[in-house]
RODO-422523 format. One record per residue (C-alpha): residue in one letter; chain; x, y, z negated; residue number from 0. Coordinates in nm, 4 decimals. Each point is the difference from the previous one (the first is absolute). Layout:
N
DODO | A | A | X | Y | Z | NUM
...
This chain:
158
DODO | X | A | -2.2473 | -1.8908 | -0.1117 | 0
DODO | X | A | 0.3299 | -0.1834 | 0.0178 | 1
DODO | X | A | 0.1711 | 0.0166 | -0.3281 | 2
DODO | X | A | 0.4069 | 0.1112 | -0.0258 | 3
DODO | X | A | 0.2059 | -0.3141 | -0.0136 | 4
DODO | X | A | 0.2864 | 0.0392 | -0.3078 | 5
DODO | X | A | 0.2537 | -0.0784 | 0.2759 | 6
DODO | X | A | -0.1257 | 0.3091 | 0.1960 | 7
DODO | X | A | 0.0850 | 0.2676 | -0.3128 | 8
DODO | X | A | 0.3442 | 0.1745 | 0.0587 | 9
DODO | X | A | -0.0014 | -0.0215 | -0.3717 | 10
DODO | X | A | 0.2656 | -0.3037 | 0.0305 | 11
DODO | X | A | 0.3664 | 0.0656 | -0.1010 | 12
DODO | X | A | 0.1397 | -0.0686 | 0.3436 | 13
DODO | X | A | -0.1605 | 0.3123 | 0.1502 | 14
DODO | X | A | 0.1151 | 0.2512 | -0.2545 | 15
DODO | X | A | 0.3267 | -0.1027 | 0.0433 | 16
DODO | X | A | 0.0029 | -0.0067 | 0.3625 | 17
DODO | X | A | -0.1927 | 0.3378 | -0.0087 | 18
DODO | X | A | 0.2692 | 0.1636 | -0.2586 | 19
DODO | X | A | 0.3199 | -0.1463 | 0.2338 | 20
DODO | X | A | -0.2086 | 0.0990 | 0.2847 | 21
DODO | X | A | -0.0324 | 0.4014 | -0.1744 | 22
DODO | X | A | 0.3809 | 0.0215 | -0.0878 | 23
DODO | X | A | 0.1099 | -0.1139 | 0.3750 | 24
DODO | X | A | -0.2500 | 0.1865 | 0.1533 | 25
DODO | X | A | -0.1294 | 0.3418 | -0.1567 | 26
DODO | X | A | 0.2755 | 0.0746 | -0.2169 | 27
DODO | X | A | 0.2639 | 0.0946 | 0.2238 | 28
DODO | X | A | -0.2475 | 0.2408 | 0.2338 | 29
DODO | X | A | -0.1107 | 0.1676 | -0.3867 | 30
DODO | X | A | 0.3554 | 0.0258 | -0.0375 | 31
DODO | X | A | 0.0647 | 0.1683 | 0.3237 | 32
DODO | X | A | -0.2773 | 0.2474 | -0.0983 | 33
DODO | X | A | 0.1201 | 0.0862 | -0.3574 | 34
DODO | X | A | -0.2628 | -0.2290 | -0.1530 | 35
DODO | X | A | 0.0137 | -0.1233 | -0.3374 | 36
DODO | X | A | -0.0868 | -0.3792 | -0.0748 | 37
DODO | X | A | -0.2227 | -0.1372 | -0.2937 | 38
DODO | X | A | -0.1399 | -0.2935 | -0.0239 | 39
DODO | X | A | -0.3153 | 0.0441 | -0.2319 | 40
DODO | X | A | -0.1025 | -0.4081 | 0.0020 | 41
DODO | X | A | 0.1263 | -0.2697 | 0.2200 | 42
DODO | X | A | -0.2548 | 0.0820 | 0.2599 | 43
DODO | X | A | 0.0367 | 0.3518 | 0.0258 | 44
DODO | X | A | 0.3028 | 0.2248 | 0.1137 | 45
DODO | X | A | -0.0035 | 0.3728 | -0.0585 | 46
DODO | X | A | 0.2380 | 0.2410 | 0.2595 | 47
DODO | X | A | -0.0257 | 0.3751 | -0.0838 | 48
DODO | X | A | 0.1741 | 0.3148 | 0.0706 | 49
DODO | X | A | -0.1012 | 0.3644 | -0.0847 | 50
DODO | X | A | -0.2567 | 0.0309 | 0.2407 | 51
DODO | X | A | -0.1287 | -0.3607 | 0.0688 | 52
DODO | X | A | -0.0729 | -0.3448 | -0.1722 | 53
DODO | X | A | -0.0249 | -0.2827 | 0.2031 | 54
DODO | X | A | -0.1467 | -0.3770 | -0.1801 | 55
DODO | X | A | 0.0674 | -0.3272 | 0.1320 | 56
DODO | X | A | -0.2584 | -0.2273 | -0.1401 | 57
DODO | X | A | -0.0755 | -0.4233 | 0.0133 | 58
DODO | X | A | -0.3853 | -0.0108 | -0.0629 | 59
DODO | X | A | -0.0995 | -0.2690 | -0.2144 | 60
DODO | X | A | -0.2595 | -0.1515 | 0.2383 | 61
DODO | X | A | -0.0804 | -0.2580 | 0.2613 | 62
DODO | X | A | 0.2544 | -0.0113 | 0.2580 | 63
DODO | X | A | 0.3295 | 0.1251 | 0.0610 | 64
DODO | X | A | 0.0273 | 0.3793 | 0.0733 | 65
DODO | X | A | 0.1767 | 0.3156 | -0.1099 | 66
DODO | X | A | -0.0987 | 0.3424 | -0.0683 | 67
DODO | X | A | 0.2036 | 0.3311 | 0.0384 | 68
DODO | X | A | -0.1807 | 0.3315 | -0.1221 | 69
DODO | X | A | 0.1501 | 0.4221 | 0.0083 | 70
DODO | X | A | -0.0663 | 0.2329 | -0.2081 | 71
DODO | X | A | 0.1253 | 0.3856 | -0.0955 | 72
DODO | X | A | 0.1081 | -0.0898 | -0.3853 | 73
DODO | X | A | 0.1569 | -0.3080 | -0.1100 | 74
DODO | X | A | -0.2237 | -0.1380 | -0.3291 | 75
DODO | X | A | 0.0724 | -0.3586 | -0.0791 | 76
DODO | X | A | -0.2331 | -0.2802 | -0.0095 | 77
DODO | X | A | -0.2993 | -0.1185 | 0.2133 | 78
DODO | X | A | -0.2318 | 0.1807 | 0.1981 | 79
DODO | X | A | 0.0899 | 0.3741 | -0.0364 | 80
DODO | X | A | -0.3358 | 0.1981 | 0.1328 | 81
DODO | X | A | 0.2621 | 0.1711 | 0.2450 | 82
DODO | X | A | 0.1472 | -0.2598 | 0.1734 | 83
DODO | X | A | -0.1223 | -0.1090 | 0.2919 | 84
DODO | X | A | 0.0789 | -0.3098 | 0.2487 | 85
DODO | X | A | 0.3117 | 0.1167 | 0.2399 | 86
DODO | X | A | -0.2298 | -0.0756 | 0.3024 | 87
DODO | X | A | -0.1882 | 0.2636 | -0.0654 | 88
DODO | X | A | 0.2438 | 0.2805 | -0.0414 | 89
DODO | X | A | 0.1928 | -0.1481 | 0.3134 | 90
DODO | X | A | -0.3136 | 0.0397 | 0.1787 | 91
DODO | X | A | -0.0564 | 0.3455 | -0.1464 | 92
DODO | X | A | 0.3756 | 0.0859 | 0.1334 | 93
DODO | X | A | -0.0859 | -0.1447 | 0.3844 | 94
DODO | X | A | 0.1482 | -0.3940 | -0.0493 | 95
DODO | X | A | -0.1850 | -0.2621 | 0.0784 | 96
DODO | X | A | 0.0576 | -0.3380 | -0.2227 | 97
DODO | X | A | -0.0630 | -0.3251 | 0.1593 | 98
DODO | X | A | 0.0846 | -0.2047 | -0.3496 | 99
DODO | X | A | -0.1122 | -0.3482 | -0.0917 | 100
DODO | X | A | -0.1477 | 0.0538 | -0.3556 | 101
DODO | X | A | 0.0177 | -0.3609 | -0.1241 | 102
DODO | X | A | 0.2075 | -0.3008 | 0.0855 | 103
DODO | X | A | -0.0805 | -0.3504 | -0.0673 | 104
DODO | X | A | 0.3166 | -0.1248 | -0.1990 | 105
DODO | X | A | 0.2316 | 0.0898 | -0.2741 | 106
DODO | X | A | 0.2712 | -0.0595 | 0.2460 | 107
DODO | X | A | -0.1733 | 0.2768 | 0.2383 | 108
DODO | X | A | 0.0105 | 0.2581 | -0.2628 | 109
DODO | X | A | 0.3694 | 0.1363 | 0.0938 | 110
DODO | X | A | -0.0735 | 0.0485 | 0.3293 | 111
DODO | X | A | -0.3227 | 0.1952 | -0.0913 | 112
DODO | X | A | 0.1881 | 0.2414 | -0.2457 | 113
DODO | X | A | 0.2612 | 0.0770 | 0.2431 | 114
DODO | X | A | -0.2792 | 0.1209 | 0.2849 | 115
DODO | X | A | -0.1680 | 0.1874 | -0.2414 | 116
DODO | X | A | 0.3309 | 0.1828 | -0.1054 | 117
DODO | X | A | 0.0753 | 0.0247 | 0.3531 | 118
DODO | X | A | -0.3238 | 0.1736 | 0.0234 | 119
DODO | X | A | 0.0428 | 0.2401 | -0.2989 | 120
DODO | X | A | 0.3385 | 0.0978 | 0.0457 | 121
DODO | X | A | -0.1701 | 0.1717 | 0.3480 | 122
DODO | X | A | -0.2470 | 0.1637 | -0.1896 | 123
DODO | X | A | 0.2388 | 0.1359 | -0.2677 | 124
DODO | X | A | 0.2492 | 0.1083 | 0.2465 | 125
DODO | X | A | -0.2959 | 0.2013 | 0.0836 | 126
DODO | X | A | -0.0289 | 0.1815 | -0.3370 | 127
DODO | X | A | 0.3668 | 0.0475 | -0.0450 | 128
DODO | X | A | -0.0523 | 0.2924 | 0.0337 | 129
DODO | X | A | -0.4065 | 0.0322 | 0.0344 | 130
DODO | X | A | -0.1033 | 0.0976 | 0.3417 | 131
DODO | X | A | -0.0961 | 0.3940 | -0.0193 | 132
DODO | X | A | -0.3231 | 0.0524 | -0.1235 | 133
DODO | X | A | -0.0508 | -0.3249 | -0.1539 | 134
DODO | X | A | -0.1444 | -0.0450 | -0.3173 | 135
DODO | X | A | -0.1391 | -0.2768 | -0.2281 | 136
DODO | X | A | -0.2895 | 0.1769 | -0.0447 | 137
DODO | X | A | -0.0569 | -0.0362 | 0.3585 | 138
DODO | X | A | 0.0850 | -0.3748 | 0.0354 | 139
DODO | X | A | -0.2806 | -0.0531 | -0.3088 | 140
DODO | X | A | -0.2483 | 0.2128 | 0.2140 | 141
DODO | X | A | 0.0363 | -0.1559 | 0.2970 | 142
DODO | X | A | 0.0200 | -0.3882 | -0.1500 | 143
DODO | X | A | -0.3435 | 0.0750 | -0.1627 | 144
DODO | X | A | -0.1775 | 0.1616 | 0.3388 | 145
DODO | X | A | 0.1382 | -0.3307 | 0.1567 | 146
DODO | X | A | -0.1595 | -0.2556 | -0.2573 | 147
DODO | X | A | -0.3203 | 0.2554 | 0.0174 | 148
DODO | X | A | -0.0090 | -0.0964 | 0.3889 | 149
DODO | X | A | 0.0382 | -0.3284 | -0.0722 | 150
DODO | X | A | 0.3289 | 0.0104 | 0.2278 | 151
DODO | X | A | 0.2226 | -0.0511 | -0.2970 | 152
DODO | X | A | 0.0946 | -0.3383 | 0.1015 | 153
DODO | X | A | 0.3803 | -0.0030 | -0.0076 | 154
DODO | X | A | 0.2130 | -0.1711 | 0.2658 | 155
DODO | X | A | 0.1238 | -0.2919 | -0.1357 | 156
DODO | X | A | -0.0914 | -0.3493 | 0.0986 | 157
């Protein structure tokens, strides 16, 4: 097995600080626009949350560049709520289909990755603003387990 070269960890100082830059150009002005609060709970994660939905913006510390953007009903800060889920999902759930990269293979490339995904998001939270009738979170958990149960759970992003 090929091991993880130490210039291959997005661990380096470079891509938090293009990922943070890349967060307040990008994601903060669409949370604004939907009457999101921002906290930033490390320099790798953003928090955006309103009364009825939280929205994270994370920077994994792994191998590779990428980004990842969960939803959830209640804002609670840190990492990993058990109620958030990726934003692919509950855009699928809603009817959108995603056709994201997930990782990029520079520092440089991680600006243009945040802005697709908040491209991406903004659709699906346009979507919940208000919810859709008869949509409920309880329904989006439901249906995101029968999906990894069929084994189709594989989201859309490249």
């Amino acid at each position: 097995m090929p091991s993880v070269r130490p210039e291959m960890m997005n661990d380096r100082p470079i891509d938090v600080i293009e990922f943070k830059a890349a967060v307040k150009d990008c994601f903060a002005p669409f949370a604004s626009r939907n009457a999101m609060q921002e906290e930033w709970w490390d320099s790798r994660l953003a928090i955006y949350t309103r009364a009825d939905l939280c929205m994270k913006v994370y920077l994994p510390q792994c191998h590779g560049h990428s980004v990842v953007v969960t939803l959830a009903p209640h804002g609670s800060p840190g990492w990993n709520a058990p109620d958030e889920l990726g934003f692919t999902w509950v855009g699928e759930f809603l009817g959108l289909k995603h056709d994201l990269r997930g990782r990029v293979s520079s520092a440089a490339e991680i600006r243009d990755l945040v802005r697709e995904w908040a491209d991406e998001t903004e659709k699906v939270v346009k979507r919940l603003s208000p919810p859709p009738e008869g949509f409920s979170w309880q329904a989006v958990y439901k249906w995101h387990k029968e999906q990894i149960r069929a084994n189709k759970g594989v989201q859309t992003t490249k």
